[in-house]
C-alpha positions in Angstrom: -19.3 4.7 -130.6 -20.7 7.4 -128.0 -21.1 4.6 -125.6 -17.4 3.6 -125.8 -16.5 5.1 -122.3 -19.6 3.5 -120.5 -19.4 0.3 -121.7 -16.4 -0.6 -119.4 -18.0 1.0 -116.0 -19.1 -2.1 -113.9 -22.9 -3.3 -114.3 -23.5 -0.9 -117.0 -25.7 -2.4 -120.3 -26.5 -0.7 -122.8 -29.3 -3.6 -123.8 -32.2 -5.2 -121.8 -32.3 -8.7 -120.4 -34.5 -9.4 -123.1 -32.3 -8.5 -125.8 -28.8 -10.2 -124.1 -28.0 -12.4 -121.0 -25.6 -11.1 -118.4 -24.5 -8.6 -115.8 -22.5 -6.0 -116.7 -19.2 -7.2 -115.1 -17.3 -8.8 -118.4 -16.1 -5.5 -119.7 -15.4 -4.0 -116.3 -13.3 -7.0 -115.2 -11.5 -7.2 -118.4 -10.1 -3.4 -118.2 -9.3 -4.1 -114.5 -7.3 -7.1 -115.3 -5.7 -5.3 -119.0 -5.2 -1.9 -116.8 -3.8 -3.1 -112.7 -2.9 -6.3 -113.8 -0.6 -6.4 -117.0 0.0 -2.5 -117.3 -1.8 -2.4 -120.6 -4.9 0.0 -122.5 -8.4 -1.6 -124.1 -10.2 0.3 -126.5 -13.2 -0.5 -128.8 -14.2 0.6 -132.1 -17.6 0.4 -133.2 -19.7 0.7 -135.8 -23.7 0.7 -136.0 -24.9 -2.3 -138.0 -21.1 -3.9 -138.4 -20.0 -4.7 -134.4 -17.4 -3.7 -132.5 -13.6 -4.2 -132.6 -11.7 -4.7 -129.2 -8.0 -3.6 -128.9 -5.6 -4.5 -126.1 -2.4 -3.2 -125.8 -0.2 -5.2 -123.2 3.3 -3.8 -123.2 6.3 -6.6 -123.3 7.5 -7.6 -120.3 11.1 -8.0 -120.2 12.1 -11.4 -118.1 14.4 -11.1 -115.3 
């Protein structure tokens, strides 16, 4: 849970190659898209041993 904050900065991993493919830009690009894109909020919840929960909040967008 500490790591909540960091885990959406680009190229930031919190485990080695070793332990998990990729390159840091998933969580990064997801916010920007959640955040600029559709006006909306993405959380996590996490707890050692059990995973994490991912939250997106994405406001309703009224049709013209």
């Amino acid at each position: 849970q500490k790591y909540c904050d960091q885990i959406f900065k680009i190229f930031t991993r919190l485990h080695s190659d070793k332990e998990f493919d990729g390159t840091g830009i998933g969580l990064a690009t997801c916010k920007k898209i959640v955040e600029q894109h559709l006006h909306g909020r993405i959380s996590v919840e996490s707890k050692p041993n059990n995973g994490s929960v991912f939250k997106l909040v994405i406001p309703i967008m009224e049709r013209a």
